[in-house]
BAVEXMI-628523 format. One record per residue: residue in three letters; y, z negated, x negated of N, C-alpha, C in turn. Coordinates in pm, whole numbers, plus 50000, padded with zeros to 5 digits. Example, Ala and Ser with C-alpha at 12.3 -4.5 7.8 and 13.67 -1.06 7.14 Angstrom:
<recs>
Ala494314922048681495504922048770496704922048680/Ser497754929248715498944928648633500034921348710/
</recs>
This chain:
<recs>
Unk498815000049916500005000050000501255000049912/Unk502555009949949503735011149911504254995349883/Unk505054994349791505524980549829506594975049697/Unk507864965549716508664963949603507804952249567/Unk508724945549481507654932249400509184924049399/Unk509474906549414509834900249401509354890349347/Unk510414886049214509344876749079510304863749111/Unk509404853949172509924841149139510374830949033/Unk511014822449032511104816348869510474813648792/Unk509024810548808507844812348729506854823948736/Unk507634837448732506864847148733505904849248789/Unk505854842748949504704849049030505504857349073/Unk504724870949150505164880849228504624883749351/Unk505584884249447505784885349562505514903049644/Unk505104906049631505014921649697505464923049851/Unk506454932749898507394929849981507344945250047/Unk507574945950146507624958750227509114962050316/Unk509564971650335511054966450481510424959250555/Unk509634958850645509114952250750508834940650702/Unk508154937650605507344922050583508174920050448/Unk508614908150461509964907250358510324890550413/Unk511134884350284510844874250290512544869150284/Unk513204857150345514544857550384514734841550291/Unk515944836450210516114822450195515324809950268/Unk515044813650396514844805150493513244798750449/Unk512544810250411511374805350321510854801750262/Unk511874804350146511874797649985512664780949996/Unk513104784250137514024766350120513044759350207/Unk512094764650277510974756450385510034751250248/Unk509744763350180508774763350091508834749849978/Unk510004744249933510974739149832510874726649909/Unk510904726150070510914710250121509624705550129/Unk508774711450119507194705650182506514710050077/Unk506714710649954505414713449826504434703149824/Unk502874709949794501984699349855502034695549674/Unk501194687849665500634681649562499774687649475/Unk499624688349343499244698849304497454702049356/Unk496894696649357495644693249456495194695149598/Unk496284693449674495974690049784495664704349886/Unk495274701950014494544711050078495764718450233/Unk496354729650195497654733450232497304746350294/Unk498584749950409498154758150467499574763750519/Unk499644778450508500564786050532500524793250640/Unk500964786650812500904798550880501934805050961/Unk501774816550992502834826851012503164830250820/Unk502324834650802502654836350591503424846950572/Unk502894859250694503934873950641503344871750502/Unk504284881850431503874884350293503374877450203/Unk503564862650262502964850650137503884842650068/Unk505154841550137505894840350033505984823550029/Unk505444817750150505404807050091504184796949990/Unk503564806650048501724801549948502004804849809/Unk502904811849779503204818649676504284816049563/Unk505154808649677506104797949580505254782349625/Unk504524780849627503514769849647503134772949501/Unk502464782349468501994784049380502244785149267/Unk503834788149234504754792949155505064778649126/Unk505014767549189505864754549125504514746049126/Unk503324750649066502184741649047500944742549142/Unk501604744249229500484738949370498874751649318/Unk497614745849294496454745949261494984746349405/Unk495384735049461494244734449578494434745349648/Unk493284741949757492944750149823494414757549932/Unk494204766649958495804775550062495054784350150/Unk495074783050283494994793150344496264799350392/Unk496394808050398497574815150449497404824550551/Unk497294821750686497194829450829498354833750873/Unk497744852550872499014858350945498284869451045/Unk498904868851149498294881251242498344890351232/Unk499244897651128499554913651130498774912351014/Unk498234927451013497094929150900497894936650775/Unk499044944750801499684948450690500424938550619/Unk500894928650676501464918050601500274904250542/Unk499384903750528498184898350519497584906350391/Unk497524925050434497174932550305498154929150158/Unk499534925050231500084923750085499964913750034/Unk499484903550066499614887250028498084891349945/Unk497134896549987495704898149943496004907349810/Unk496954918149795497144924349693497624916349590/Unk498644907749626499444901949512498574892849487/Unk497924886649537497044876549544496104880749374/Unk495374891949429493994898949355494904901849219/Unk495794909149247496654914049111496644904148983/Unk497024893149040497674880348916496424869348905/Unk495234875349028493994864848977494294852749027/Unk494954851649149495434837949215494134836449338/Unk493194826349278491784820149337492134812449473/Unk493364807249405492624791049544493864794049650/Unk494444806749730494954810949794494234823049835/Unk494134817850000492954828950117493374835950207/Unk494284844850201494934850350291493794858950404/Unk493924855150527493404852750666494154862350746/Unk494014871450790494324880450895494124874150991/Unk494484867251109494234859351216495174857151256/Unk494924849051426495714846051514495914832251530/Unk496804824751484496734810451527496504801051628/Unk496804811351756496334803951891495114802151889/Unk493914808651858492754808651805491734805851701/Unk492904799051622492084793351446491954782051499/Unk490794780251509490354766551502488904757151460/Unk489184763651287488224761151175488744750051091/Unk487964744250988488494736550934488984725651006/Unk489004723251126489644709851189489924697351100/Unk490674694951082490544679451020490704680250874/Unk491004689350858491264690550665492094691850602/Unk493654694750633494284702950579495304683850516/Unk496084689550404497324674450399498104682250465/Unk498854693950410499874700050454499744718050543/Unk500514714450658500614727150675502764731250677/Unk502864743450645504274745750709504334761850750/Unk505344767850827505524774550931506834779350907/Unk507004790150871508034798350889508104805751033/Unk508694800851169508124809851288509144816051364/Unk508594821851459509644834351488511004823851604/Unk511864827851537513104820751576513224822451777/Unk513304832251839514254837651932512684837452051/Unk513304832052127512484828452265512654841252354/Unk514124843452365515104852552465515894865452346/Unk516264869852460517324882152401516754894752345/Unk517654910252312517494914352278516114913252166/Unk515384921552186514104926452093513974938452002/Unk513574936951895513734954451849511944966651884/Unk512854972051890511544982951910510414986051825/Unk510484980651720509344978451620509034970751646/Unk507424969751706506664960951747506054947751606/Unk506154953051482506074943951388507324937851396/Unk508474944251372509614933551332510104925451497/Unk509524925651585509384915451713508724906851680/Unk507774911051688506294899351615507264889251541/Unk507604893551445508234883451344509324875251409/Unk510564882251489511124874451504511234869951649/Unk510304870451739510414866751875508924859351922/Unk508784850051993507864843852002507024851452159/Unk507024861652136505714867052208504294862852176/Unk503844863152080502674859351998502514847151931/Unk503494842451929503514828251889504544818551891/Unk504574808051986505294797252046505504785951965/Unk506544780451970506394764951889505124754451949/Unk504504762052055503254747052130502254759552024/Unk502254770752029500884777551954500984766551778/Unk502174768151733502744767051590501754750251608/Unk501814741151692502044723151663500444723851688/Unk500094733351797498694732051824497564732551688/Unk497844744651698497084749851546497294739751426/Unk498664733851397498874725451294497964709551308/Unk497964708951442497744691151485495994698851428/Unk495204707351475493964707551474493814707151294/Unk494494712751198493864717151110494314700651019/Unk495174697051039495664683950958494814671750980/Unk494644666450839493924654850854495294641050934/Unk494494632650964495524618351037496534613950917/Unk497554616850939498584616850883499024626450789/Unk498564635850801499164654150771499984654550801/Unk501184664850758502144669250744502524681850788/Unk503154687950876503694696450929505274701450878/Unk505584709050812506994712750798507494727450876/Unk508914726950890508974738451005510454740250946/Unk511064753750951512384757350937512554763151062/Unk513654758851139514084769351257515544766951269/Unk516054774351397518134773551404518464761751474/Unk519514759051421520534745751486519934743451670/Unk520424754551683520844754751849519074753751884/Unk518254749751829516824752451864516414736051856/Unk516994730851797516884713651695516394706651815/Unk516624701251944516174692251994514624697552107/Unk515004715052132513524716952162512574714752030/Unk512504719651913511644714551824511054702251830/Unk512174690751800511734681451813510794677151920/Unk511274678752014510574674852143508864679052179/Unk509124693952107507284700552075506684694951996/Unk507504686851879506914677751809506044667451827/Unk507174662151888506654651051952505404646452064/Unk505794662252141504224662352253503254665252229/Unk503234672752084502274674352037501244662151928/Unk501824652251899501474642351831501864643751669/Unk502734648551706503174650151559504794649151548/Unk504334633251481506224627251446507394633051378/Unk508164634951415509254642251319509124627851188/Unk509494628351033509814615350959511064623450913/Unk511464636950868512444638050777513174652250852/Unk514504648750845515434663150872516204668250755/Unk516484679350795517914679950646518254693650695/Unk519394698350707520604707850743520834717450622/Unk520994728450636521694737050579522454742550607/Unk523364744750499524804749550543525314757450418/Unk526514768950464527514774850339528294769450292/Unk528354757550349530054748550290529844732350352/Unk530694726150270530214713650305530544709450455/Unk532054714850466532564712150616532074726650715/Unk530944733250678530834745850753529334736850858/Unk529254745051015528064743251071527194749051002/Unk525894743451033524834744450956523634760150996/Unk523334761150958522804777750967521134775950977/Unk520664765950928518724762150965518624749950947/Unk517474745050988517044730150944515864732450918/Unk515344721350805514294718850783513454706150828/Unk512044706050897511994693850947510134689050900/Unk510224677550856509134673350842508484663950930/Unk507154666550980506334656951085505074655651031/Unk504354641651088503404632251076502054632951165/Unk501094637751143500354639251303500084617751296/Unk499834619151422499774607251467500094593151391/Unk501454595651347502254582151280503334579451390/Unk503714564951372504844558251445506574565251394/Unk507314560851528508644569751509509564562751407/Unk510324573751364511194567651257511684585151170/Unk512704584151167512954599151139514394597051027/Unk514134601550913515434599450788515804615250818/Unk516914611350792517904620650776518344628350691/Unk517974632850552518494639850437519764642350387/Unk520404645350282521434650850268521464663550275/Unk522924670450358522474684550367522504693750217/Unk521904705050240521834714150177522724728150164/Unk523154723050045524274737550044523504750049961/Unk523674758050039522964773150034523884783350082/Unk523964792450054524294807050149523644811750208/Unk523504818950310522864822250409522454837750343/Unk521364842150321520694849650233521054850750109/Unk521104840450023521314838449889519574838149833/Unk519744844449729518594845049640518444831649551/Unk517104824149569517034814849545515624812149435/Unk516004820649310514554822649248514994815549134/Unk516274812249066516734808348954516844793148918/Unk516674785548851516864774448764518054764948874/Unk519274773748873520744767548952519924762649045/Unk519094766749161519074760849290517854746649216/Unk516854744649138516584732749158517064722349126/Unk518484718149162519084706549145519594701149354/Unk519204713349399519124710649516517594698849622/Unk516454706149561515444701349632514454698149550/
</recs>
């Protein structure tokens, strides 16, 4: 498959298509929820990989599945994958409403998912997929996560401001505690442009707050400068 290559700060590479392509919003989800270098992690909605991939790029070793439903964006994660000899990342062509293997194993999962409930859609049935929740809902996203996480797993999620208290709330019905927020923004006094949010499957409430995060809103975030942020 055709495809550009994007090299992270430790020289993993990212293989990228127009359609399946990877936005700040990823690399800063990716940056809040790094599992341990060990631990048993899971990427779904992966698209190209980019977060299994900067998982991988800052240590992370254990096991990764990375589930995505479109099979061309799945082919590239499997290419880059095979290319650089990266073992303990399994990229999964699948549907998340329907994964329900592994129950009970995972420490971490996180979720890059499609923002927009309503509104305008584009006519490319891939680039909908991605950004409209036809195929996948924030109850598909908590479902799939609550099954695959061991008792007290970790769920991380990036989505928009104006989205913040339905999130939470799917969070929550789903058994999985919000513990940590944190805001991003272009400026210190500017509104904030995503959040990042971390949850608990079946832990007691209590939710910290972070300091926000100053970013630009598609700023390239592969260089040295940004880790003094996260």
């Amino acid at each position: 498959m055709e495809h550009s290559t994007e090299i992270l700060y430790n020289k993993t590479n990212v293989y990228c298509t127009p359609v399946h392509r990877f936005g700040s919003d990823a690399l800063l989800l990716a940056r809040f929820c790094s599992p341990r270098p060990t631990q048993k992690a899971a990427d779904l909605c992966s698209g190209c990989g980019i977060v299994a991939l900067e998982w991988h790029d800052r240590g992370h070793r254990g096991p990764c599945l990375a589930l995505e439903i479109q099979p061309e964006a799945s082919a590239l994660l499997a290419q880059a994958a095979a290319d650089q000899q990266i073992t303990h990342i399994r990229p999964v062509c699948g549907d998340l409403r329907l994964w329900r293997q592994e129950a009970g194993q995972y420490d971490l999962c996180a979720c890059n998912p499609p923002y927009f409930d309503a509104g305008p859609q584009s006519p490319d049935p891939q680039r909908s997929a991605a950004r409209h929740e036809g195929s996948c809902t924030l109850e598909d996203v908590c479902s799939c996560a609550f099954s695959l996480l061991k008792d007290g797993g970790k769920l991380a999620l990036c989505h928009r401001p104006e989205r913040l208290a339905e999130v939470l709330a799917v969070l929550r019905a789903a058994r999985l505690e919000p513990k940590r927020l944190a805001f991003v923004k272009n400026k210190p006094d500017g509104r904030p442009w995503l959040f990042l949010v971390e949850a608990q499957k079946n832990r007691r409430t209590g939710l910290r707050l972070e300091p926000d995060l100053l970013i630009a809103a598609g700023a390239a975030l592969y260089g040295p400068q940004y880790q003094d942020h996260l």
